[in-house]
PDB file of N, CA, C and O in Angstrom:
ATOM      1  N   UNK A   1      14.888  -8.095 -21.778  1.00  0.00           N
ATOM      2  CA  UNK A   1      14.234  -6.977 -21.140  1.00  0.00           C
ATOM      3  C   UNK A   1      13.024  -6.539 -21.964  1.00  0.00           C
ATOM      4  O   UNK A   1      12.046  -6.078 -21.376  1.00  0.00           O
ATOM      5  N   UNK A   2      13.035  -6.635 -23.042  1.00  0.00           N
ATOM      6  CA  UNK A   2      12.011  -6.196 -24.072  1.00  0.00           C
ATOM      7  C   UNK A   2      10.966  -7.054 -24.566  1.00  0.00           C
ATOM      8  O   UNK A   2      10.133  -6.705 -25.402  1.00  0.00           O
ATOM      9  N   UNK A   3      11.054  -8.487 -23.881  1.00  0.00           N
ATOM     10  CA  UNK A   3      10.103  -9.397 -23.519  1.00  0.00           C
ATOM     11  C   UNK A   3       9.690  -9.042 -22.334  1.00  0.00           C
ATOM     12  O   UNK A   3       8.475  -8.929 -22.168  1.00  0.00           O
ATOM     13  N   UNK A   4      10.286  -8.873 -21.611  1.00  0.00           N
ATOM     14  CA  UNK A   4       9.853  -8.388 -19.820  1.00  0.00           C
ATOM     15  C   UNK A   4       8.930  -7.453 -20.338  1.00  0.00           C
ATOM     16  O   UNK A   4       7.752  -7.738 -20.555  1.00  0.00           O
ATOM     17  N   UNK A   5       9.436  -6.334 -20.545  1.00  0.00           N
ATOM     18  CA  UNK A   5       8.235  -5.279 -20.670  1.00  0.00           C
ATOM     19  C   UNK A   5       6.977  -5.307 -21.912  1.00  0.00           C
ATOM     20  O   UNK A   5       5.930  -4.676 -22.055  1.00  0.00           O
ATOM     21  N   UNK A   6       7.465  -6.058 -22.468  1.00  0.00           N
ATOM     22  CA  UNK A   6       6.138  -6.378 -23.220  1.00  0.00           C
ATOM     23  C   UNK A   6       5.117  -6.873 -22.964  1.00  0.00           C
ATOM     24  O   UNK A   6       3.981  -6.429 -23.136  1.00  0.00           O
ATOM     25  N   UNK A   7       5.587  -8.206 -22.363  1.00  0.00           N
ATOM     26  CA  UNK A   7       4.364  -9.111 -21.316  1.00  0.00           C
ATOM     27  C   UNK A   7       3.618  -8.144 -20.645  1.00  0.00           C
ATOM     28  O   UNK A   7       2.398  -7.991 -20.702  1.00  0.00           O
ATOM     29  N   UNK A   8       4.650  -7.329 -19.832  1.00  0.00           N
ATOM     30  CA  UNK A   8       4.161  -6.750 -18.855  1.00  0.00           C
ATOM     31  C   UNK A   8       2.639  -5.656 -19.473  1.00  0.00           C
ATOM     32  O   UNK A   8       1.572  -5.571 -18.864  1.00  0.00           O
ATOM     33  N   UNK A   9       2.957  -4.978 -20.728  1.00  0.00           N
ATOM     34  CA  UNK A   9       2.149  -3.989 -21.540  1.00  0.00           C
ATOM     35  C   UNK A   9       1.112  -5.126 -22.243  1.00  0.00           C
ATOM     36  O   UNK A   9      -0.049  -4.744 -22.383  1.00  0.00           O
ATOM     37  N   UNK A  10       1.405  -6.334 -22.643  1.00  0.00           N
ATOM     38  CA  UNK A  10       0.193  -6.746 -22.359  1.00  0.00           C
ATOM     39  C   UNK A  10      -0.644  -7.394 -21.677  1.00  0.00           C
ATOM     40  O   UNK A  10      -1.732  -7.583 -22.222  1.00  0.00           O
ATOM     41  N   UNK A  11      -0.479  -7.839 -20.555  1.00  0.00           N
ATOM     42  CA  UNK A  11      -0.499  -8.335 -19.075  1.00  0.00           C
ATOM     43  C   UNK A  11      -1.753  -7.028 -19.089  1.00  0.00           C
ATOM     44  O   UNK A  11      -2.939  -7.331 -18.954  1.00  0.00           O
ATOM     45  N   UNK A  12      -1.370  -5.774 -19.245  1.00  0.00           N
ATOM     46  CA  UNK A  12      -1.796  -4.670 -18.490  1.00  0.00           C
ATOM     47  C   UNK A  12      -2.966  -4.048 -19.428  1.00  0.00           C
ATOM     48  O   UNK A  12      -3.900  -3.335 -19.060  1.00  0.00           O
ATOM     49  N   UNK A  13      -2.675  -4.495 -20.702  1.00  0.00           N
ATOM     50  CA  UNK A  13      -3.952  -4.120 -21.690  1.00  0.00           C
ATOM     51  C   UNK A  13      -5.040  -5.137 -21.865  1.00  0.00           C
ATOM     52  O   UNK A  13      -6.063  -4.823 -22.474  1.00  0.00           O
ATOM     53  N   UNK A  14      -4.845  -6.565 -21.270  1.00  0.00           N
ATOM     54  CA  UNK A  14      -5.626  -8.084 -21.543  1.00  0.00           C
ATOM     55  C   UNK A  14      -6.357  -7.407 -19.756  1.00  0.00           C
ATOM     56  O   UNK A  14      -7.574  -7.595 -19.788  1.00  0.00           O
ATOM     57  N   UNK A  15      -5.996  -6.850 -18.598  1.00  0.00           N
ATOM     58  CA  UNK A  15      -6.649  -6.384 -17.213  1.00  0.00           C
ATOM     59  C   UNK A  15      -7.235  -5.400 -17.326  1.00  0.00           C
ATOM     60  O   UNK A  15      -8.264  -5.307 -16.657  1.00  0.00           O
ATOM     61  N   UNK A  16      -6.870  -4.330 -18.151  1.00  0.00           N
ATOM     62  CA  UNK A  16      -7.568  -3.092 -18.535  1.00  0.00           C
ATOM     63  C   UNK A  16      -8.946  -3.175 -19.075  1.00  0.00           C
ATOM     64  O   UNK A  16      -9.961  -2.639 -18.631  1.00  0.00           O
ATOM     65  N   UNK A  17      -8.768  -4.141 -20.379  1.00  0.00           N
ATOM     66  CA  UNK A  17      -9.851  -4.772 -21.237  1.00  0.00           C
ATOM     67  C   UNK A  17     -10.737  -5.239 -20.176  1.00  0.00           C
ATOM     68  O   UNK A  17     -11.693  -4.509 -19.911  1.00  0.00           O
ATOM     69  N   UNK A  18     -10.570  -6.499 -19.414  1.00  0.00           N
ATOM     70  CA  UNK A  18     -11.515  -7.089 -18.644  1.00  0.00           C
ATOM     71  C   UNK A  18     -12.085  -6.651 -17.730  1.00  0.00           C
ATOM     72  O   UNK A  18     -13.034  -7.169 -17.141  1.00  0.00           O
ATOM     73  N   UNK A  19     -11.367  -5.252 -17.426  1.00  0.00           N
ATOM     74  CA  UNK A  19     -12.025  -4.573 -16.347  1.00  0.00           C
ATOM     75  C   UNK A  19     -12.999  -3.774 -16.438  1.00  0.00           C
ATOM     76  O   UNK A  19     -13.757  -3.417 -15.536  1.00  0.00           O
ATOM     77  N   UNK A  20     -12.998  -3.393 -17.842  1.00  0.00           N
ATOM     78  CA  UNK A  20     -13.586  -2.242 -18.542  1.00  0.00           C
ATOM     79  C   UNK A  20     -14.771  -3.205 -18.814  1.00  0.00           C
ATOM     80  O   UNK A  20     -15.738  -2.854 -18.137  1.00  0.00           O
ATOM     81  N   UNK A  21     -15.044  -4.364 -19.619  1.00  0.00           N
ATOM     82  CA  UNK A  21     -15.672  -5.300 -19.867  1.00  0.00           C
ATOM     83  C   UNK A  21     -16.734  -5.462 -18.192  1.00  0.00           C
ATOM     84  O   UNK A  21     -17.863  -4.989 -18.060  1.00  0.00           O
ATOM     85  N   UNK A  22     -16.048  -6.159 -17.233  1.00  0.00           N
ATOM     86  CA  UNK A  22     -16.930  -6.344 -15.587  1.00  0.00           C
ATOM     87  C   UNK A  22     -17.365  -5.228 -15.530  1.00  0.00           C
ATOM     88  O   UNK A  22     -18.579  -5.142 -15.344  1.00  0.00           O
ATOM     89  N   UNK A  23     -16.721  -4.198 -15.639  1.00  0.00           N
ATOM     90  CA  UNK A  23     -17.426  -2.466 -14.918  1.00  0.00           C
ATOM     91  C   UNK A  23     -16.831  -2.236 -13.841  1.00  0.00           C
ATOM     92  O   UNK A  23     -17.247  -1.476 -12.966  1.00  0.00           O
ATOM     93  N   UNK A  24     -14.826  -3.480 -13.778  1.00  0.00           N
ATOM     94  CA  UNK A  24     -14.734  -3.207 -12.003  1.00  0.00           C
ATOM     95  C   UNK A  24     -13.565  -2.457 -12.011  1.00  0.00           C
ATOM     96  O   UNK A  24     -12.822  -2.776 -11.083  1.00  0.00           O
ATOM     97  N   UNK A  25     -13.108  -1.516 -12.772  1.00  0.00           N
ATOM     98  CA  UNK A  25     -11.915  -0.778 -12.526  1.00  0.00           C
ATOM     99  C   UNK A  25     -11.414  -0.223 -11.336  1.00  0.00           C
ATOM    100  O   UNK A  25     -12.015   0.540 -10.579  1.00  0.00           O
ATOM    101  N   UNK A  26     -10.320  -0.638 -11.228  1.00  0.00           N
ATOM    102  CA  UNK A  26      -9.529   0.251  -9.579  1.00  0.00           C
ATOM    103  C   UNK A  26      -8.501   0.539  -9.635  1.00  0.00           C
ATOM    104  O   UNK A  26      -7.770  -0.400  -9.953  1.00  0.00           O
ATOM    105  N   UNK A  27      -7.813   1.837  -9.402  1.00  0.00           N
ATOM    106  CA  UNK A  27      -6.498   1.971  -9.308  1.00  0.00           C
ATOM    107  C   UNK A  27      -5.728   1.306  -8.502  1.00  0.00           C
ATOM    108  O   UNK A  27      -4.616   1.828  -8.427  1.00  0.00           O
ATOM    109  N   UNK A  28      -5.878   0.166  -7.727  1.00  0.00           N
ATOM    110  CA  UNK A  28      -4.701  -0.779  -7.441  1.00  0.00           C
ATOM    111  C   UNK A  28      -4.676  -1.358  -8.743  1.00  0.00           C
ATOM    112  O   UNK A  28      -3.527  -1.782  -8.875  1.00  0.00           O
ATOM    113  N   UNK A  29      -5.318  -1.599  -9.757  1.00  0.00           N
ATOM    114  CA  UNK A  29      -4.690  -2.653 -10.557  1.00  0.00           C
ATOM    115  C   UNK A  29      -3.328  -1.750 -11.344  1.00  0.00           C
ATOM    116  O   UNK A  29      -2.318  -2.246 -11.842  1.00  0.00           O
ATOM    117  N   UNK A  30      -3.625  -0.601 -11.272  1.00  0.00           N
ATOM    118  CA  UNK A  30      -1.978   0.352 -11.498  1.00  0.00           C
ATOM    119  C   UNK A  30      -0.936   0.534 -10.819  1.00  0.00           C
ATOM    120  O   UNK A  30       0.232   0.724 -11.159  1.00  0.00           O
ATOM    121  N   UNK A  31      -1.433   0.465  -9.831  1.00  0.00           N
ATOM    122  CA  UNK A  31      -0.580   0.284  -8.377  1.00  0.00           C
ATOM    123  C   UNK A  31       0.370  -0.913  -8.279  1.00  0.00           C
ATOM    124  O   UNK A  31       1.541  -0.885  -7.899  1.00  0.00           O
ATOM    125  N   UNK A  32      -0.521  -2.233  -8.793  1.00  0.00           N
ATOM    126  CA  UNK A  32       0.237  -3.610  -8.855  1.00  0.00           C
ATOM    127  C   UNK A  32       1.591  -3.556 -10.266  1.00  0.00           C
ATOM    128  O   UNK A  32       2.674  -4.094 -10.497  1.00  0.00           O
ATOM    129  N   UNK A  33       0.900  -2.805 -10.752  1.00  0.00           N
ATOM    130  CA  UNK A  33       2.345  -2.925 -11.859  1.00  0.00           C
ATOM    131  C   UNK A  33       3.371  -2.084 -11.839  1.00  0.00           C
ATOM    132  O   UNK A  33       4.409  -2.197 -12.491  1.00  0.00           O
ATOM    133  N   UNK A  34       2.990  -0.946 -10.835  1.00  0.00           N
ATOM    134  CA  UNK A  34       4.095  -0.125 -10.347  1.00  0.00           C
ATOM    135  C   UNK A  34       4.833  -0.789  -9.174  1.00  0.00           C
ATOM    136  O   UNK A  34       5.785  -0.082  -8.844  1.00  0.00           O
ATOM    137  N   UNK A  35       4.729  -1.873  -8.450  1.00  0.00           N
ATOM    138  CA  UNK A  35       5.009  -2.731  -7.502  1.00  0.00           C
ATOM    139  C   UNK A  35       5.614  -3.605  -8.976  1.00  0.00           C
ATOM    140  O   UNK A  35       6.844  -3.575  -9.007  1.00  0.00           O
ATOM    141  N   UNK A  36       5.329  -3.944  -9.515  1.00  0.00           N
ATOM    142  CA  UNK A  36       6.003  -5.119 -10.370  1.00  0.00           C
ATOM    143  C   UNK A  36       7.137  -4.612 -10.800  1.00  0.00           C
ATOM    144  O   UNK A  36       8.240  -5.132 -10.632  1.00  0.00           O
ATOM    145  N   UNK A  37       6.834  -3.197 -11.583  1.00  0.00           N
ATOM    146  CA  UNK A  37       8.159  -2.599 -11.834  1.00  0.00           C
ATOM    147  C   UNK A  37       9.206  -2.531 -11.095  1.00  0.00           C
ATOM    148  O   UNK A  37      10.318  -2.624 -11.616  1.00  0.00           O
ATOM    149  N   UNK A  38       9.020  -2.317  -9.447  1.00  0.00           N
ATOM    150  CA  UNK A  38       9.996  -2.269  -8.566  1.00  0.00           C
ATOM    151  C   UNK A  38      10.552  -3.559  -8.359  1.00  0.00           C
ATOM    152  O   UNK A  38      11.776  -3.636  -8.471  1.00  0.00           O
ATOM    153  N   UNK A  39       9.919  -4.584  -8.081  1.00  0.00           N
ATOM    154  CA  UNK A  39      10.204  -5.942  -7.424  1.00  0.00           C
ATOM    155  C   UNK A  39      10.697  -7.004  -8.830  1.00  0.00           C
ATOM    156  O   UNK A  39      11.351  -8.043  -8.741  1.00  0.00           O
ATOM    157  N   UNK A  40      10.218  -6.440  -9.947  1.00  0.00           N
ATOM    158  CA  UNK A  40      10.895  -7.416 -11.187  1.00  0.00           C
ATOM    159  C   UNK A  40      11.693  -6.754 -12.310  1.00  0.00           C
ATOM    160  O   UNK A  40      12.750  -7.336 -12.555  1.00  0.00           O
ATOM    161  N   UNK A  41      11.430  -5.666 -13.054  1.00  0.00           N
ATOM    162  CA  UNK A  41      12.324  -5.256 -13.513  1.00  0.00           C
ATOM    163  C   UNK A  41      13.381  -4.501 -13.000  1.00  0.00           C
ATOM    164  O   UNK A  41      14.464  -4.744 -13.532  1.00  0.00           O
ATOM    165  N   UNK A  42      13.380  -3.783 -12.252  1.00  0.00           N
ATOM    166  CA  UNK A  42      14.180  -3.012 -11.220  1.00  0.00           C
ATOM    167  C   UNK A  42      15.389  -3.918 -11.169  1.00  0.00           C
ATOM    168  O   UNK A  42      16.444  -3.638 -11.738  1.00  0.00           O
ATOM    169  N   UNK A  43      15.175  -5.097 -10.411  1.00  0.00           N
ATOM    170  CA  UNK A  43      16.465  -6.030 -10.006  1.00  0.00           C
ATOM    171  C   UNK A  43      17.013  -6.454 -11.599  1.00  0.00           C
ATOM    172  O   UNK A  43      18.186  -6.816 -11.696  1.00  0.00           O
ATOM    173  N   UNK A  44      16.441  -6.421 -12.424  1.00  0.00           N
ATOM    174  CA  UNK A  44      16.677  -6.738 -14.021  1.00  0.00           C
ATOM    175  C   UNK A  44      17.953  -6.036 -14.334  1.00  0.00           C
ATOM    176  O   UNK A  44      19.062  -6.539 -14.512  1.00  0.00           O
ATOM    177  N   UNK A  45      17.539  -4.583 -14.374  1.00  0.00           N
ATOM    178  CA  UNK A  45      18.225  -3.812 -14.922  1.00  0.00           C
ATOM    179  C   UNK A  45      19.403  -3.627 -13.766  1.00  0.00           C
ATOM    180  O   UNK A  45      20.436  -3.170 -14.256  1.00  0.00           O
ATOM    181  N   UNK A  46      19.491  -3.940 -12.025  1.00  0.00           N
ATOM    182  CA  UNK A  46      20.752  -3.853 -11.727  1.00  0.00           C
ATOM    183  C   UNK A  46      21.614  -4.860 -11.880  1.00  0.00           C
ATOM    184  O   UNK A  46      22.775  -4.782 -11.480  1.00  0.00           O
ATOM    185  N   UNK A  47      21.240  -5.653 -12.334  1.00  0.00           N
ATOM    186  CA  UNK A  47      22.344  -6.588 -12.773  1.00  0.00           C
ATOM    187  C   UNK A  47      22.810  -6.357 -13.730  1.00  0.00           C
ATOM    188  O   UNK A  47      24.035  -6.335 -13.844  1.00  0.00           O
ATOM    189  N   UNK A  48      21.940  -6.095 -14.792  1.00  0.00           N
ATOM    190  CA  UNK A  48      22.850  -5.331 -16.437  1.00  0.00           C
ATOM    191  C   UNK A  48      23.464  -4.388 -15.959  1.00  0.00           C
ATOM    192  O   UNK A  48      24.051  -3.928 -16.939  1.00  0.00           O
ATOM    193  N   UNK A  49      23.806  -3.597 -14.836  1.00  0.00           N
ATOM    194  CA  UNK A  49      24.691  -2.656 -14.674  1.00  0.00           C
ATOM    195  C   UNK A  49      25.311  -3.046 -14.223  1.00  0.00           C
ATOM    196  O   UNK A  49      26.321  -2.772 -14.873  1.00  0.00           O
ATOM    197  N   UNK A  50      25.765  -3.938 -12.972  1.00  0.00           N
ATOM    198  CA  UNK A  50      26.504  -4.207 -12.616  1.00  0.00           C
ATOM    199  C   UNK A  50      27.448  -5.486 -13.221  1.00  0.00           C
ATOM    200  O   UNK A  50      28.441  -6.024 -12.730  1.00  0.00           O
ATOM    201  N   UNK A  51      26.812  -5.714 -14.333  1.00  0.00           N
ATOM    202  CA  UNK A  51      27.622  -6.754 -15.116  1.00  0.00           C
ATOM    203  C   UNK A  51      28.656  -6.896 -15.260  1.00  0.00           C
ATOM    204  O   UNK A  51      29.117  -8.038 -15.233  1.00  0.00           O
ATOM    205  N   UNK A  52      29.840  -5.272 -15.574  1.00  0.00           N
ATOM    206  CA  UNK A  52      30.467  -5.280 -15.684  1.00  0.00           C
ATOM    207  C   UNK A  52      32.025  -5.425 -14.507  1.00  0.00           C
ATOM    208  O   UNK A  52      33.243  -5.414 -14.687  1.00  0.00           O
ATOM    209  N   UNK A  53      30.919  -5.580 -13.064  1.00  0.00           N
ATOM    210  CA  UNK A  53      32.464  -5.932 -12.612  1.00  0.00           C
ATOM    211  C   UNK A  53      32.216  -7.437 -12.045  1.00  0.00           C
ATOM    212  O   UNK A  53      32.537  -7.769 -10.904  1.00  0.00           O
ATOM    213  N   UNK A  54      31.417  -8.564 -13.273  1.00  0.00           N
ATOM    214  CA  UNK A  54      31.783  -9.559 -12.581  1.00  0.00           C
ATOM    215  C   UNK A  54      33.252 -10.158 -13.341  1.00  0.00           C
ATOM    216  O   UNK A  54      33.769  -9.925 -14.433  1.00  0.00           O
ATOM    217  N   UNK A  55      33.533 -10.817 -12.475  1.00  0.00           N
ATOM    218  CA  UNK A  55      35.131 -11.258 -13.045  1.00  0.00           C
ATOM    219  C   UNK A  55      35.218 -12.521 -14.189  1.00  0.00           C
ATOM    220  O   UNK A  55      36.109 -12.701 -15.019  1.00  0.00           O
ATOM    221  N   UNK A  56      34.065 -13.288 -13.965  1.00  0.00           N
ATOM    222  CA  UNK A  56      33.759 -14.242 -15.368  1.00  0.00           C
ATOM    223  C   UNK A  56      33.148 -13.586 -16.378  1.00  0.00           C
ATOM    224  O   UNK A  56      33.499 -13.535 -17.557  1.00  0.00           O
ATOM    225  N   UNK A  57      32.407 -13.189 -15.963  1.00  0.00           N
ATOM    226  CA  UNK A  57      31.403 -12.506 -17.243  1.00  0.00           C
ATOM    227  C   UNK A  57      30.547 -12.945 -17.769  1.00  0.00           C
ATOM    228  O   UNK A  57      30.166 -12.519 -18.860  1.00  0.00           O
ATOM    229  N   UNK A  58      29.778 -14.312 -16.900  1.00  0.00           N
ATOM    230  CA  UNK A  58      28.892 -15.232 -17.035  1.00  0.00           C
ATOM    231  C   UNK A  58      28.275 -15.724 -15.762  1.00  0.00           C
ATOM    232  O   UNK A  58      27.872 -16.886 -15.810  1.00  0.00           O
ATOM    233  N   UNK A  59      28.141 -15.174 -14.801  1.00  0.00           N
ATOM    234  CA  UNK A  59      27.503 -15.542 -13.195  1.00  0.00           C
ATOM    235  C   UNK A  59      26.530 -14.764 -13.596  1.00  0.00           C
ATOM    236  O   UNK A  59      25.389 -15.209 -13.722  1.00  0.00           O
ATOM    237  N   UNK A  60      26.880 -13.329 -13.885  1.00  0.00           N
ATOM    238  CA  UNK A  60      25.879 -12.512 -13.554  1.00  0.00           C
ATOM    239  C   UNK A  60      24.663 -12.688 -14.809  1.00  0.00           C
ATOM    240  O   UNK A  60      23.442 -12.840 -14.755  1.00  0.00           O
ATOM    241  N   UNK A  61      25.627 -12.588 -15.927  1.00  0.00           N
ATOM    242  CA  UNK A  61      24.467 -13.041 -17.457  1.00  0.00           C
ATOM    243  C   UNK A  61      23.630 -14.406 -17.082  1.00  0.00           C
ATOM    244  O   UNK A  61      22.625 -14.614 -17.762  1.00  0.00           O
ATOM    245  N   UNK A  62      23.930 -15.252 -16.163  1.00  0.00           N
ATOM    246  CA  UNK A  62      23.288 -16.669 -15.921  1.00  0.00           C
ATOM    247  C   UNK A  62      21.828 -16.172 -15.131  1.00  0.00           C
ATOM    248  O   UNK A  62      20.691 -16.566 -15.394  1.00  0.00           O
ATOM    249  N   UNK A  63      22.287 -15.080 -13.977  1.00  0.00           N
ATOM    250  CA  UNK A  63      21.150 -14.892 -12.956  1.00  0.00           C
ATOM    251  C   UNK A  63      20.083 -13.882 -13.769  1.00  0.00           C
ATOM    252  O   UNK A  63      18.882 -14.018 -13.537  1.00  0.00           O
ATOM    253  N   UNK A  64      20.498 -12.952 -14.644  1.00  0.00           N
ATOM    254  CA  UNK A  64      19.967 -12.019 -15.275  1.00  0.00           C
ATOM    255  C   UNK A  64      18.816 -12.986 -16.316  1.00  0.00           C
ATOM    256  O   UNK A  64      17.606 -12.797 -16.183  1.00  0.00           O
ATOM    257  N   UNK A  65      19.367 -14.045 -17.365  1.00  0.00           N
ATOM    258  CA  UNK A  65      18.518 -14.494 -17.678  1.00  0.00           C
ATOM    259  C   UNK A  65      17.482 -15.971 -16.960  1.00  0.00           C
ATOM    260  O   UNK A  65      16.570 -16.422 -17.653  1.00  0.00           O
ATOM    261  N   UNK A  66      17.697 -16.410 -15.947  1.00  0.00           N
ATOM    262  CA  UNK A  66      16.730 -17.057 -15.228  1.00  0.00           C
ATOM    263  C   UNK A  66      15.765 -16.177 -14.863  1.00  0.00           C
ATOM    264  O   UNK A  66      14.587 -16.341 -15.177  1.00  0.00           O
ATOM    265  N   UNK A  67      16.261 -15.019 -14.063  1.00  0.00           N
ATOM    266  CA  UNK A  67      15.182 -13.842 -13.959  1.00  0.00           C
ATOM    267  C   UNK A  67      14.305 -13.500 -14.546  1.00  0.00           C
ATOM    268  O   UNK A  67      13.137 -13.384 -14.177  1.00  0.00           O
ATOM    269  N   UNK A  68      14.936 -13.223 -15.900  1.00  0.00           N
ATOM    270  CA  UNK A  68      14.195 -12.575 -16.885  1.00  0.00           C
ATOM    271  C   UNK A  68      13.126 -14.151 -17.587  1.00  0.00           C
ATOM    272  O   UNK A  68      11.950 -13.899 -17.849  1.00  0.00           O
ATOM    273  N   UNK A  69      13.469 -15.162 -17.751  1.00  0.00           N
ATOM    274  CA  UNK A  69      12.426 -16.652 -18.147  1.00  0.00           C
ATOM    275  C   UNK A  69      11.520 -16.345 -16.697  1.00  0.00           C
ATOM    276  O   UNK A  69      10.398 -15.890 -16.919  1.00  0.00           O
ATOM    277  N   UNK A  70      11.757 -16.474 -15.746  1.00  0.00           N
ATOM    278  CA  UNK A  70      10.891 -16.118 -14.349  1.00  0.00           C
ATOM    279  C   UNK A  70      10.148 -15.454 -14.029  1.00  0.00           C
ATOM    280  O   UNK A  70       9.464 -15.511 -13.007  1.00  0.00           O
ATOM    281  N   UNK A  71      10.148 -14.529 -15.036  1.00  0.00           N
ATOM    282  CA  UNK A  71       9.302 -12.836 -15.023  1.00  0.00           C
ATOM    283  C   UNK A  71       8.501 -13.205 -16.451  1.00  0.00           C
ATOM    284  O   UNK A  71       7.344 -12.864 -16.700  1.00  0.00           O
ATOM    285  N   UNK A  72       9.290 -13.901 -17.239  1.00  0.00           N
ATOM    286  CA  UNK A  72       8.262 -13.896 -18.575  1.00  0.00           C
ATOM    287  C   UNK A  72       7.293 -14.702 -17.900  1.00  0.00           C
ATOM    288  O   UNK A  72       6.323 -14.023 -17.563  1.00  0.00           O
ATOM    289  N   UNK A  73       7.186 -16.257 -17.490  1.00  0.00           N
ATOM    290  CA  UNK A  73       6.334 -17.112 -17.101  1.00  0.00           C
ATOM    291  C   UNK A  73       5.510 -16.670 -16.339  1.00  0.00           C
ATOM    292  O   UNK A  73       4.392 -17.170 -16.216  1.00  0.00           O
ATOM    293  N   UNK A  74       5.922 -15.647 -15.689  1.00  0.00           N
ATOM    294  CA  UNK A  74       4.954 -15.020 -14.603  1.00  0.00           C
ATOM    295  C   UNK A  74       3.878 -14.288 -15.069  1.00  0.00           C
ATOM    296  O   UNK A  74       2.837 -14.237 -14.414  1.00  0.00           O
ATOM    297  N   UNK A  75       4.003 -13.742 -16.077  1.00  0.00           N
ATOM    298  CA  UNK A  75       3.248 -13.256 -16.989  1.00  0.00           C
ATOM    299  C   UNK A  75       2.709 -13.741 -17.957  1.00  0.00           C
ATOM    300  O   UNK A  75       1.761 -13.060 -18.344  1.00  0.00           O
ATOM    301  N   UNK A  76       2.946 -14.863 -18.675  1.00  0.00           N
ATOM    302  CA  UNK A  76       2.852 -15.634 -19.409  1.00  0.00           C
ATOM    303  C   UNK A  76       1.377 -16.434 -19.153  1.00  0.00           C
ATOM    304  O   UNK A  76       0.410 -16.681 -19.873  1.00  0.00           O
ATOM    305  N   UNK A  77       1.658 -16.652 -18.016  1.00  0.00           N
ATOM    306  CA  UNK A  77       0.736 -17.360 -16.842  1.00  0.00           C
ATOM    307  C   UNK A  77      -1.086 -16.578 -16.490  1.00  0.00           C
ATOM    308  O   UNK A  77      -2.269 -16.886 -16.636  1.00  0.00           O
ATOM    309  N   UNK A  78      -0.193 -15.374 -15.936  1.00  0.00           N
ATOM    310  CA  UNK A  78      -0.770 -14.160 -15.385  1.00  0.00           C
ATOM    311  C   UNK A  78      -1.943 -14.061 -17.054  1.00  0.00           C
ATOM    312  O   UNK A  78      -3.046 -14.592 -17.182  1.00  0.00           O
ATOM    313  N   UNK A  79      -1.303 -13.338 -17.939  1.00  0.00           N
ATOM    314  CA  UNK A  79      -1.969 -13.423 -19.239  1.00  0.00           C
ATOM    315  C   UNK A  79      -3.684 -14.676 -19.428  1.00  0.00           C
ATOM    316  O   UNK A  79      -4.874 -14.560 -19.135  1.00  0.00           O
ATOM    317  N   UNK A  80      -2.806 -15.759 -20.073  1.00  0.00           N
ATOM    318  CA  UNK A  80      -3.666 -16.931 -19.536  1.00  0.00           C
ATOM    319  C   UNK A  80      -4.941 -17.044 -18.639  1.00  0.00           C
ATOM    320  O   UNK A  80      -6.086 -17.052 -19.092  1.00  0.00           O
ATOM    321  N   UNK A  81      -4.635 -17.124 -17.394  1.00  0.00           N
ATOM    322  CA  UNK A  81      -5.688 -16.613 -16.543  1.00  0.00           C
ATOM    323  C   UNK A  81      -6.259 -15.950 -16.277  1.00  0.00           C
ATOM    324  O   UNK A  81      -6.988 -16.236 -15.327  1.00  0.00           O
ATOM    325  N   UNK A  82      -6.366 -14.779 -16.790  1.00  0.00           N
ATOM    326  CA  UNK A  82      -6.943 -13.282 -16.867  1.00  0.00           C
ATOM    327  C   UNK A  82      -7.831 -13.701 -18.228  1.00  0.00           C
ATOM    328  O   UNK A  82      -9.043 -13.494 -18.170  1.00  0.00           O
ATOM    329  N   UNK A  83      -7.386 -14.162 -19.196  1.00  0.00           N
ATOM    330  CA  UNK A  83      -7.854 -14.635 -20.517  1.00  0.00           C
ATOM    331  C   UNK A  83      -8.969 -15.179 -20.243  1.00  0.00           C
ATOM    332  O   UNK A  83      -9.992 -14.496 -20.290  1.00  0.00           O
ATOM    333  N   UNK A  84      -9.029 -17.101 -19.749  1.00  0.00           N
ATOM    334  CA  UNK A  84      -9.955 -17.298 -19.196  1.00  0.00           C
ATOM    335  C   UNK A  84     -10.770 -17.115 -18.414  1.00  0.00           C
ATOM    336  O   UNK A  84     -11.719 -17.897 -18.461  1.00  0.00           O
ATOM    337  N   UNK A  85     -10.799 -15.872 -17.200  1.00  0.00           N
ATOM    338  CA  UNK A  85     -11.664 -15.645 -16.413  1.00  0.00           C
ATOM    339  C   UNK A  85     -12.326 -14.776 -16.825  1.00  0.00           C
ATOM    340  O   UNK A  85     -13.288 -14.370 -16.173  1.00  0.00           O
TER     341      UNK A  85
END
């Protein structure tokens, strides 16, 4: 989770920078990470809650961390390309 949100804080300071840099700032680009918050960490954290009533105790830790590699790369990525452009 603390990779998740890190990417995400710098995902959001590497768009800030470049925007400030073009001269093209817009509040959707705040908007998009308040949408990210909902659609990627959101589902993050209900699975760490609901962890506890799976009956193995390893289905749910399996989906939680594919998620969470899925959300880093996404950003990972995201980063990268923002870099070069």
């Amino acid at each position: 989770m603390w990779a998740v949100l890190g990417l995400m804080m710098l995902d959001f300071i590497v768009g800030l920078f470049k925007s400030l840099v073009t001269k093209s700032f817009s509040p959707k680009m705040v908007l998009d990470y308040l949408k990210d918050i909902l659609y990627y960490v959101f589902p993050l954290v209900f699975i760490l809650n609901i962890m506890a009533i799976d009956p193995t105790g390893w289905i749910l830790l399996i989906f939680y961390y594919i998620g969470g590699l899925a959300v880093i790369w996404n950003y990972i990525s995201g980063i990268i390309t923002k870099w070069r452009a």
